[in-house]
Backbone bond lengths (Angstrom), bond angles and torsions (degrees), N, CA, C in turn:
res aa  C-N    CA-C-N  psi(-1)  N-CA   C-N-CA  omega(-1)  CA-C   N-CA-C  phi
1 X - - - 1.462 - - 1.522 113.12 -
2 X 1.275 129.12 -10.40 1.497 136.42 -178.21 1.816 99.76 -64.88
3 X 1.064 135.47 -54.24 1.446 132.29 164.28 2.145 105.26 -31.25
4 X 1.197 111.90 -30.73 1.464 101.00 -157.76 1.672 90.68 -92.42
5 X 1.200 127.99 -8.25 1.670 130.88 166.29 1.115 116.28 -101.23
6 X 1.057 136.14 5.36 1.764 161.16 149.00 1.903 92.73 -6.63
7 X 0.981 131.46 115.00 1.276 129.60 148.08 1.476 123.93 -35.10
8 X 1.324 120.12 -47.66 1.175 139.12 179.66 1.557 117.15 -63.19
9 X 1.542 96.03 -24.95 2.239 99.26 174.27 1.208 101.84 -50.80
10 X 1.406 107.65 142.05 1.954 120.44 175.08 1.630 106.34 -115.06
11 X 1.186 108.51 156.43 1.606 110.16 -175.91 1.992 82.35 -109.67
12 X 1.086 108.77 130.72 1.824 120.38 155.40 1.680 100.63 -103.47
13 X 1.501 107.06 -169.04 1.174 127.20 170.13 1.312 116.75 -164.99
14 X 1.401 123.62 140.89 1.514 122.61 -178.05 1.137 114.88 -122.90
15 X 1.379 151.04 137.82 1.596 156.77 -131.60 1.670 105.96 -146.72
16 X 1.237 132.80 46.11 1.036 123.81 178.49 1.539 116.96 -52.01
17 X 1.767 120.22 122.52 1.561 130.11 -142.12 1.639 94.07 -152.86
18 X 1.099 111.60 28.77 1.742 113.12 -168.49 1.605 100.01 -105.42
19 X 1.338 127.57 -3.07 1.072 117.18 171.59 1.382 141.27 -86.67
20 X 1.705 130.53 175.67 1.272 103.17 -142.69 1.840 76.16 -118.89
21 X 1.411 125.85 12.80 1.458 114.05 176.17 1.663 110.99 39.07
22 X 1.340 104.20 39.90 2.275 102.47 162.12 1.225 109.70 -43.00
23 X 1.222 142.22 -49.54 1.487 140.41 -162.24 2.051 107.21 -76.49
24 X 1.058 104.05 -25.65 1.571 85.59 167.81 2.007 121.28 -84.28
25 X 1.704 92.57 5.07 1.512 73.90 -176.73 1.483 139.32 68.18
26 X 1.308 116.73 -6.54 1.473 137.55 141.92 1.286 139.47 -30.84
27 X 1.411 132.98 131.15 1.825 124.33 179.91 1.696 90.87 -88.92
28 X 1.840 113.11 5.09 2.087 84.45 -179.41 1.930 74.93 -128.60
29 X 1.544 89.17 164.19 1.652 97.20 165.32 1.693 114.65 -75.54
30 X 1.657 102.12 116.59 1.383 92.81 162.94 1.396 154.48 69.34
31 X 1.375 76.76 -96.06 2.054 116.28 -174.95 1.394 108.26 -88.16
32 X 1.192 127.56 -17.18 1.530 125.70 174.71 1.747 106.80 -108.37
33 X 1.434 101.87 1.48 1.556 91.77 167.26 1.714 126.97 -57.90
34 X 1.431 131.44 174.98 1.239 104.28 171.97 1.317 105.75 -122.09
35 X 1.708 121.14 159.70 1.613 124.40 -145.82 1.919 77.24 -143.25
36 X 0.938 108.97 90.16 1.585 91.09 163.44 1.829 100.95 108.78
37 X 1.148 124.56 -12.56 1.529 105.54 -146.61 1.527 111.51 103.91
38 X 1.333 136.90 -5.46 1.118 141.05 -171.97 1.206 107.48 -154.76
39 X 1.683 111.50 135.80 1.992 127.58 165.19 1.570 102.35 -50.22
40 X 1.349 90.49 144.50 1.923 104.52 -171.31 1.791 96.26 -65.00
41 X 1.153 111.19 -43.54 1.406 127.04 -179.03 1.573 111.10 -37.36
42 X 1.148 101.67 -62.54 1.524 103.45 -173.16 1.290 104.19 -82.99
43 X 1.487 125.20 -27.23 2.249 106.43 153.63 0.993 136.05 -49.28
44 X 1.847 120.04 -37.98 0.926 137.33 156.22 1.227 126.92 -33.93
45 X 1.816 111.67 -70.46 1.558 124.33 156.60 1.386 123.45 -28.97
46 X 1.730 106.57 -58.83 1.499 82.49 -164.08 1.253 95.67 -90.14
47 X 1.747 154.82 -2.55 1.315 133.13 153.51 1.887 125.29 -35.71
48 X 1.449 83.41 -38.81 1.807 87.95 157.27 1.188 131.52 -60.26
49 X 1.496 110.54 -59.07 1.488 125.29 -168.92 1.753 118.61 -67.21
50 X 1.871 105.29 -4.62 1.294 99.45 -166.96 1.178 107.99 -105.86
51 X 1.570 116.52 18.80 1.740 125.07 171.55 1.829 82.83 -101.26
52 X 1.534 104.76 131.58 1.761 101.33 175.45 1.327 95.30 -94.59
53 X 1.688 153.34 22.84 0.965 127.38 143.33 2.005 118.95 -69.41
54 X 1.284 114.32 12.59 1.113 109.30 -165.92 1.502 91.97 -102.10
55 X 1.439 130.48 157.94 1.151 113.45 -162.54 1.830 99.97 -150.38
56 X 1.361 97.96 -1.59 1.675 95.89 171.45 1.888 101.35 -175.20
57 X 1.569 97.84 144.49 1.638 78.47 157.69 1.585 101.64 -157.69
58 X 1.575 108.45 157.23 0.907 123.54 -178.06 1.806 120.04 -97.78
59 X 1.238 132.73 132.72 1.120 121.29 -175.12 1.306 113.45 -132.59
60 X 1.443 108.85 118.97 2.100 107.13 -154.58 1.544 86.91 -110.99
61 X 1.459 107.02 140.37 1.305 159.49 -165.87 1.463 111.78 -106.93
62 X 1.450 122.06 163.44 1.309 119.67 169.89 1.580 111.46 -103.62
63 X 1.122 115.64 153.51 1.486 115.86 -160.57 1.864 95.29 -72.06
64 X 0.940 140.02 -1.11 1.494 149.85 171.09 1.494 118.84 -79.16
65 X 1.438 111.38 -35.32 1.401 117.31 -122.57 1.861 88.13 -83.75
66 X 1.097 93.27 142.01 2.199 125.86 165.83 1.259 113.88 -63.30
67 X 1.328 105.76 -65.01 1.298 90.27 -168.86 0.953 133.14 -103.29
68 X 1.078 143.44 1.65 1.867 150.76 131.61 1.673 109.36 -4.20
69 X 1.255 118.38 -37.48 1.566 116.07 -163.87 1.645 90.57 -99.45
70 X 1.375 125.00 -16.19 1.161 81.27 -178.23 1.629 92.01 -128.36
71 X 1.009 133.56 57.06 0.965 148.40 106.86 1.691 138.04 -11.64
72 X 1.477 123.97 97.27 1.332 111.75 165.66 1.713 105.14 -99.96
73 X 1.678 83.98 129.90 1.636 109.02 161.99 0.931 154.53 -67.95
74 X 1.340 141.22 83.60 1.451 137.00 -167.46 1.576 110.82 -32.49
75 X 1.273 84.23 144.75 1.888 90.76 165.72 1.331 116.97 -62.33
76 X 1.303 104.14 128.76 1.555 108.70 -171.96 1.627 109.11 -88.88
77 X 0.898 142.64 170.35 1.949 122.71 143.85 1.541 99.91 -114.17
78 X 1.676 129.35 -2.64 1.312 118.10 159.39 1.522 110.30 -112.23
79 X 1.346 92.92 178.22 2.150 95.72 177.21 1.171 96.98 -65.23
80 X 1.434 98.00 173.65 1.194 141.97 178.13 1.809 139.43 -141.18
81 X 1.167 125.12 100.58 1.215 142.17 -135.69 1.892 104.98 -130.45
82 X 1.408 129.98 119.34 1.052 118.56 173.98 1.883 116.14 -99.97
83 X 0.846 121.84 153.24 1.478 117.88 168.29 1.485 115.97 -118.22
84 X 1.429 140.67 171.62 1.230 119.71 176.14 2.237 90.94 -109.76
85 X 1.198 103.27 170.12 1.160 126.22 -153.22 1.814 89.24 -87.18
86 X 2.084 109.10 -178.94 1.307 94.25 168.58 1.501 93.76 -158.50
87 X 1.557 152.82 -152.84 0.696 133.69 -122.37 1.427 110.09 -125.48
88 X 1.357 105.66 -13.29 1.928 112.67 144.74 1.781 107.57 -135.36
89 X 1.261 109.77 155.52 1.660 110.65 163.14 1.325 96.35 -20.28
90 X 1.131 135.48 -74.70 1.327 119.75 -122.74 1.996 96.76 -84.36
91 X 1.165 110.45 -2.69 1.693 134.36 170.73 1.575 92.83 -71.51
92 X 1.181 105.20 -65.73 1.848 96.78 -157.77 1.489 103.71 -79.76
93 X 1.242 120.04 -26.40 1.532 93.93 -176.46 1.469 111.76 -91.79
94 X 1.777 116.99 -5.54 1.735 102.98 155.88 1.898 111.09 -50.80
95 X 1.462 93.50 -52.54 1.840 92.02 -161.87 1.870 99.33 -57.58
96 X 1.404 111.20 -11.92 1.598 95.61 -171.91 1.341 100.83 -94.72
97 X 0.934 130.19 -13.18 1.721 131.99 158.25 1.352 108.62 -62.32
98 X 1.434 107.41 -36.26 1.937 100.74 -177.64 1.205 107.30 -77.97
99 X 1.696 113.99 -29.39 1.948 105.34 178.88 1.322 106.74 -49.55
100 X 1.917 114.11 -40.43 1.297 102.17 -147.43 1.931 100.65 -88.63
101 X 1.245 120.85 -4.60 1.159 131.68 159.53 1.282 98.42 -57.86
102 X 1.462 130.81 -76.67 1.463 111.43 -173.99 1.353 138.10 -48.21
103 X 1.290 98.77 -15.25 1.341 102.90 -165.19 1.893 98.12 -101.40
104 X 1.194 107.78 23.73 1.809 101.33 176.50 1.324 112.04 80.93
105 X 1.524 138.99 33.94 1.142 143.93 168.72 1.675 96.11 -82.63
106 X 1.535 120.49 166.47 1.232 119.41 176.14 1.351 105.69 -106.55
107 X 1.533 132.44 177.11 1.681 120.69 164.95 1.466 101.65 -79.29
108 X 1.266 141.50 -38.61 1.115 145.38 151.39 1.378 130.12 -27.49
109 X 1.120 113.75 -31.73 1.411 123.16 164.83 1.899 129.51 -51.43
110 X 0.893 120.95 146.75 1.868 115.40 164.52 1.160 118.72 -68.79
111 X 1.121 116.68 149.23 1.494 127.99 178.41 1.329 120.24 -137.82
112 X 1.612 126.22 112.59 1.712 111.56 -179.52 1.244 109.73 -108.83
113 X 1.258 130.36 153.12 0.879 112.32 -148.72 2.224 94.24 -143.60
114 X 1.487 84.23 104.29 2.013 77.86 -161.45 1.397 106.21 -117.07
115 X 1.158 100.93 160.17 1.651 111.77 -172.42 1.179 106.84 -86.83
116 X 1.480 118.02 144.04 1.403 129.51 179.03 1.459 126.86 -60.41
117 X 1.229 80.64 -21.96 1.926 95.44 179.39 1.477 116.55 -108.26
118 X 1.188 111.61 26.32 1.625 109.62 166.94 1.862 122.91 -116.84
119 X 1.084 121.25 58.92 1.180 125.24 -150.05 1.327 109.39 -89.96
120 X 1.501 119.09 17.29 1.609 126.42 157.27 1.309 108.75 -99.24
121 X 1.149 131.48 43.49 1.262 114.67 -178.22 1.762 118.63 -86.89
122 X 1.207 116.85 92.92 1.849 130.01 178.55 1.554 90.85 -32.78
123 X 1.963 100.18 119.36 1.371 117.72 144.86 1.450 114.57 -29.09
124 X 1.104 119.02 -67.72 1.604 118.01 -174.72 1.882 105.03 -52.26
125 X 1.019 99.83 -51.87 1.711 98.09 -178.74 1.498 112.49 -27.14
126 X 1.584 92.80 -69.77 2.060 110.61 176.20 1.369 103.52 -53.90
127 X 1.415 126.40 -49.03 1.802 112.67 -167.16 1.488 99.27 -58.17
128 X 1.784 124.86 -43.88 0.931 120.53 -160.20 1.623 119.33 -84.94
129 X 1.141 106.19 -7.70 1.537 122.01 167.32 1.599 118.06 -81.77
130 X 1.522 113.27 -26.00 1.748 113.31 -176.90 1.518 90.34 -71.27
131 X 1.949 99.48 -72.59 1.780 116.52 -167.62 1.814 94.00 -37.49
132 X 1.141 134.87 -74.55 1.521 106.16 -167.01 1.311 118.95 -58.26
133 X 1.063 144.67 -37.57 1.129 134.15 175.76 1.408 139.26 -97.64
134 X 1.371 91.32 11.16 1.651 97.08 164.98 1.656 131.11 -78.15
135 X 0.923 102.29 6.34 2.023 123.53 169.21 1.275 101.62 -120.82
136 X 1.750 122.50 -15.06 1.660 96.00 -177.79 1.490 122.69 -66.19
137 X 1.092 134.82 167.69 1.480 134.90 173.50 1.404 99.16 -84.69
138 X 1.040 134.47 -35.10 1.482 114.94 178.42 1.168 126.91 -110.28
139 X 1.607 126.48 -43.48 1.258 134.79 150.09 1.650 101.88 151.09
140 X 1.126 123.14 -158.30 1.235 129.41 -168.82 1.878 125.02 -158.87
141 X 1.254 110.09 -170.00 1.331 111.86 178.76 1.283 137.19 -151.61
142 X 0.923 133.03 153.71 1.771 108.83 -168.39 1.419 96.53 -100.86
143 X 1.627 121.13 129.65 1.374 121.51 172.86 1.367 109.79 -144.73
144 X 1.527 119.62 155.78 1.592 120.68 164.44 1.346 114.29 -103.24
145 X 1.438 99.18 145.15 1.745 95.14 -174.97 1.607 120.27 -71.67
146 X 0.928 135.73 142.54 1.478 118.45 171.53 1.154 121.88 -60.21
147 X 1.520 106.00 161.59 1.488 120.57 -155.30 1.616 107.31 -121.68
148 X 1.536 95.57 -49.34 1.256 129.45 169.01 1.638 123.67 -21.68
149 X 1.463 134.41 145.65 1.799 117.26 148.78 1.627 86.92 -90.77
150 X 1.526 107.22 124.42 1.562 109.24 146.33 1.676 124.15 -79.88
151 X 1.829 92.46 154.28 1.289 88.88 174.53 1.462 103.74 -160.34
152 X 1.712 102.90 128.75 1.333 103.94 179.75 1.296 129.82 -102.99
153 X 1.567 112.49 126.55 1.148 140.24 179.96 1.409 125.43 -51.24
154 X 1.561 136.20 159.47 1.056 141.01 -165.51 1.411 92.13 -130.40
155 X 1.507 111.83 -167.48 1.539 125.79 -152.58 1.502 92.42 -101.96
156 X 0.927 121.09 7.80 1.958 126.72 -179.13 1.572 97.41 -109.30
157 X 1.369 111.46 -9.30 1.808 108.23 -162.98 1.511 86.69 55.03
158 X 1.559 121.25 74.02 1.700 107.94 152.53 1.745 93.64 -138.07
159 X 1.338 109.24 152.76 1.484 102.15 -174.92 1.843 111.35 -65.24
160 X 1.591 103.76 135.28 1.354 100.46 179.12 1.613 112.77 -102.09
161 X 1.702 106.76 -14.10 1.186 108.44 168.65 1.556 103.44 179.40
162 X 1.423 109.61 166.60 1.690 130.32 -174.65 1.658 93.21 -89.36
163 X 1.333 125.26 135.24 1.756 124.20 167.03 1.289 93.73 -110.96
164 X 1.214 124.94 170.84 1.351 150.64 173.82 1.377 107.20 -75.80
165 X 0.652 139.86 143.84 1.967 146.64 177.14 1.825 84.93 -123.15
166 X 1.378 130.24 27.29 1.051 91.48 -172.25 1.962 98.94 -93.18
167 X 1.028 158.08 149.77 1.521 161.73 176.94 1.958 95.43 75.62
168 X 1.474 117.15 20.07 1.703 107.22 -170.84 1.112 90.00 -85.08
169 X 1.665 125.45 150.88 1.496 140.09 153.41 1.592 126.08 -115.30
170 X 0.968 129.89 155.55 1.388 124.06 178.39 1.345 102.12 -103.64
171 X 0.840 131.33 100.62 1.725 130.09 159.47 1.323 129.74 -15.86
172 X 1.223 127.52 144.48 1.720 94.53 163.33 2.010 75.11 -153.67
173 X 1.423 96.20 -147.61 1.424 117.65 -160.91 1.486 116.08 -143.82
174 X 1.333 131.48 121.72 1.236 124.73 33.39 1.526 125.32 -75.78
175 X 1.269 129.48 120.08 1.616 96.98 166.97 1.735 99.54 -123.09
176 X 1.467 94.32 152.24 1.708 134.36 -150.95 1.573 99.01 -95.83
177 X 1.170 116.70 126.65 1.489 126.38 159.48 1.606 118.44 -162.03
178 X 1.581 124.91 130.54 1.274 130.72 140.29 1.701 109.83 16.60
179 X 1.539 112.85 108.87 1.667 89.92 -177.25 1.293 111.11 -72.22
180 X 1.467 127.91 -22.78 1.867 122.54 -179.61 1.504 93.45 -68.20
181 X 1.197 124.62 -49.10 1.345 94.50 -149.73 1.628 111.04 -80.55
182 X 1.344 107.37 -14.67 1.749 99.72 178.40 1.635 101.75 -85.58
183 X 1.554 135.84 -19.87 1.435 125.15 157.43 1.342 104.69 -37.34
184 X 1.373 122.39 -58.60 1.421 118.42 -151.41 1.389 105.42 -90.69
185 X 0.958 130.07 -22.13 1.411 131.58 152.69 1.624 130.07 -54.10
186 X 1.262 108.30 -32.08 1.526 104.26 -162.76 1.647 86.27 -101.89
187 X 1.693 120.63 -13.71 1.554 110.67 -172.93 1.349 81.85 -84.19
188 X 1.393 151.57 -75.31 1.548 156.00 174.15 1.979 93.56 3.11
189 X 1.385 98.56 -81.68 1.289 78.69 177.40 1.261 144.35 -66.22
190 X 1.146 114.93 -23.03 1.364 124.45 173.17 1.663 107.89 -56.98
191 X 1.600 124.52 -58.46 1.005 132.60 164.11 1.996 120.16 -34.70
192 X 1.301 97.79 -26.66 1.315 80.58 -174.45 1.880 102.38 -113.06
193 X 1.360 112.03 29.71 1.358 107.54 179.56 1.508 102.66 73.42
194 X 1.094 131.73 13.47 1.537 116.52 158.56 1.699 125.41 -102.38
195 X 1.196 83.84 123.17 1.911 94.39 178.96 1.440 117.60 -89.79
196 X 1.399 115.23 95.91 1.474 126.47 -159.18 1.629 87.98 -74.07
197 X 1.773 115.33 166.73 1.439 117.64 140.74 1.011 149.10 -147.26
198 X 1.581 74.72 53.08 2.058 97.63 174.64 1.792 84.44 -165.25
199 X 1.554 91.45 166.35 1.911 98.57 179.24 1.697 82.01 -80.90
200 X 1.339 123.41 -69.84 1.356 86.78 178.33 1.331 155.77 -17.69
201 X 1.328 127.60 -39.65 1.446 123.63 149.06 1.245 126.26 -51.20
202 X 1.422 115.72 -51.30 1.544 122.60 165.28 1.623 104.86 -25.84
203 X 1.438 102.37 -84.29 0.959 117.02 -163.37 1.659 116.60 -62.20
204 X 1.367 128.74 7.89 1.269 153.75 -178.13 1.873 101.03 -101.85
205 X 1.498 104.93 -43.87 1.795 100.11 -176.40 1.430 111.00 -71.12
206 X 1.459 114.41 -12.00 1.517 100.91 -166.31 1.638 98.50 -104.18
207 X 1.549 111.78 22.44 2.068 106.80 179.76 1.308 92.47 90.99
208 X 1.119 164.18 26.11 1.367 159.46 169.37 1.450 114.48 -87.60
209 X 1.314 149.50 137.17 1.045 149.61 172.61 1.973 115.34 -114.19
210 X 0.757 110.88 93.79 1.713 123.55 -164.43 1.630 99.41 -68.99
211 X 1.147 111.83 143.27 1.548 110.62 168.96 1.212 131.44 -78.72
212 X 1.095 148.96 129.52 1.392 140.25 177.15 1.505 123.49 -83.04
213 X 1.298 135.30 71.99 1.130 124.88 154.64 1.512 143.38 -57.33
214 X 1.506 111.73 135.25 1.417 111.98 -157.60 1.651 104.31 -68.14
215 X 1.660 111.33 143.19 1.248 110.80 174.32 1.439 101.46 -127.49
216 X 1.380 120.12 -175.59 1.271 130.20 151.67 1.055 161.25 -82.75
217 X 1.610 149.47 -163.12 1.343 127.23 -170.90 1.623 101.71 -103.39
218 X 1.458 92.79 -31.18 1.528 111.23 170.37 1.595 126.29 -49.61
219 X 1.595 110.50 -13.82 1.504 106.77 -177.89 1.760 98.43 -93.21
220 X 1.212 138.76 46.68 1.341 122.27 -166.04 1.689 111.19 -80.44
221 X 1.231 113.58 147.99 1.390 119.54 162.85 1.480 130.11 -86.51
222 X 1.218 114.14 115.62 1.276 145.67 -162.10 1.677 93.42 -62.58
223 X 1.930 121.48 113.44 1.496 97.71 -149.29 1.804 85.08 -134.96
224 X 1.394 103.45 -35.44 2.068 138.36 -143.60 1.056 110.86 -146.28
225 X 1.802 127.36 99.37 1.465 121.23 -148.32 1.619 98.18 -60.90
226 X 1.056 122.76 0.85 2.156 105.51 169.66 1.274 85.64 -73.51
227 X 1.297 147.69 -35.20 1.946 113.18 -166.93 1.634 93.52 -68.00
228 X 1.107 144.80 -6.66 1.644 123.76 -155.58 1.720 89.64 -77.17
229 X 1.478 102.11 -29.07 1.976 100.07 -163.35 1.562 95.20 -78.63
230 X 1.664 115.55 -34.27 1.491 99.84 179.98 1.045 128.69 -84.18
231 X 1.411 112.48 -18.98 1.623 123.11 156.94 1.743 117.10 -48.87
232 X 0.823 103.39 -39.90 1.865 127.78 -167.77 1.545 94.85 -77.79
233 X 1.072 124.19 -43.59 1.461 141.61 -176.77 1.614 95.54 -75.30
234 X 0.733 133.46 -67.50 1.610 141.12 -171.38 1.662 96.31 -45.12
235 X 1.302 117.51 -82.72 1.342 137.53 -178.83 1.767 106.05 -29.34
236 X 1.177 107.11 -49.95 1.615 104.75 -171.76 2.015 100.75 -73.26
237 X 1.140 127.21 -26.48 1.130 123.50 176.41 1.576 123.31 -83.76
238 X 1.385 101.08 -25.01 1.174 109.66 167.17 1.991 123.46 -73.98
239 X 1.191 106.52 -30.45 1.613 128.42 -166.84 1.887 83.14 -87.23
240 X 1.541 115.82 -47.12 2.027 102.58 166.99 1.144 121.17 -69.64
241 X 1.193 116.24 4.87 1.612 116.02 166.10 1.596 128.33 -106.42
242 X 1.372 101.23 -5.42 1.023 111.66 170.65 1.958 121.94 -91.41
């Protein structure tokens, strides 16, 4: 395990941005909406770029997409690398693991891997998501535990039953893994006709157990144009705390 504390390990990041966001009801996808005066896309980005262990990221696109070119870019302090997108998430962010293969990443290296539409994501969240999992053997994720009573529904939408929330988490994003081993994971599934939707699952089909690191309420994904006001809401409380 002395190789996995290597001075030399690099943190990347990959931005899968190829989606077409149907549920906000929008003529643009999503991620180029504006949250503040600014595309969610490029909040997103530089919430990455402002931990300097991050050292490049790639952000894959759909081979269609408008507005990417005209796009102004935040100042980065790492590279910047686009990939084109593929035919689910779990399509585009393999090929954005292969950009960052081309571009001299190691398999050994970290990889986070964040959604385009979460552009509150708390500095502390990311510091506290690398520091735990930078000794894990497999990697981890930022999630909140549920709060909620779940209950799952039937084909009438009538409750078919109460589940336990007791050990349930909600996922969220960034989540962190080894770049070989989530390549070979997310091709595993892909190869066998499974459409994962999160690297966590990936990395769950091959016997892997991912860590759960605690995140916040503050990282939400922008899904149902009411998050744009609570997103917008988040951001202004966060920018008075700073």
């Amino acid at each position: 395990m002395a190789a996995l504390n290597s001075a030399d390990v690099k943190v990347w990041a990959v931005v899968p941005a190829a989606g077409t966001g149907a549920r906000m009801g929008s003529d643009r996808p999503k991620q180029y909406l504006s949250l503040g005066g600014e595309p969610i896309l490029t909040r997103s980005m530089a919430r990455l770029a402002a931990d300097e262990r991050v050292r490049g990221i790639v952000v894959v696109i759909s081979a269609g997409d408008e507005h990417w070119p005209r796009l102004t870019l935040p100042s980065l302090r790492c590279a910047l690398w686009v990939a084109l997108g593929g035919l689910e998430r779990c399509h585009s962010v393999r090929n954005g693991l292969h950009k960052l293969l081309e571009q001299g990443a190691r398999p050994s290296d970290w990889v986070l891997v964040h959604d385009a539409a979460r552009p509150c994501l708390p500095a502390a969240d990311l510091k506290r998501l690398i520091d735990t999992v930078w000794n894990d053997e497999v990697g981890g994720l930022l999630a909140v535990p549920v709060a909620d009573t779940l209950k799952l529904g039937d084909e009438a939408q009538r409750v078919a039953q109460t589940v336990s929330r007791q050990n349930m988490w909600r996922a969220q994003t960034p989540q962190m893994f080894r770049l070989g081993m989530l390549v070979d994971a997310l091709s595993k599934a892909l190869d066998s006709d499974t459409v994962v939707t999160d690297e966590a699952q990936a990395m769950e089909l091959l016997g892997f157990n991912p860590r759960l690191v605690p995140g916040s309420e503050d990282n939400l994904k922008v899904t149902h144009p009411a998050d744009l006001q609570i997103a917008a809401d988040v951001l202004r409380r966060q920018e008075g705390e700073t």
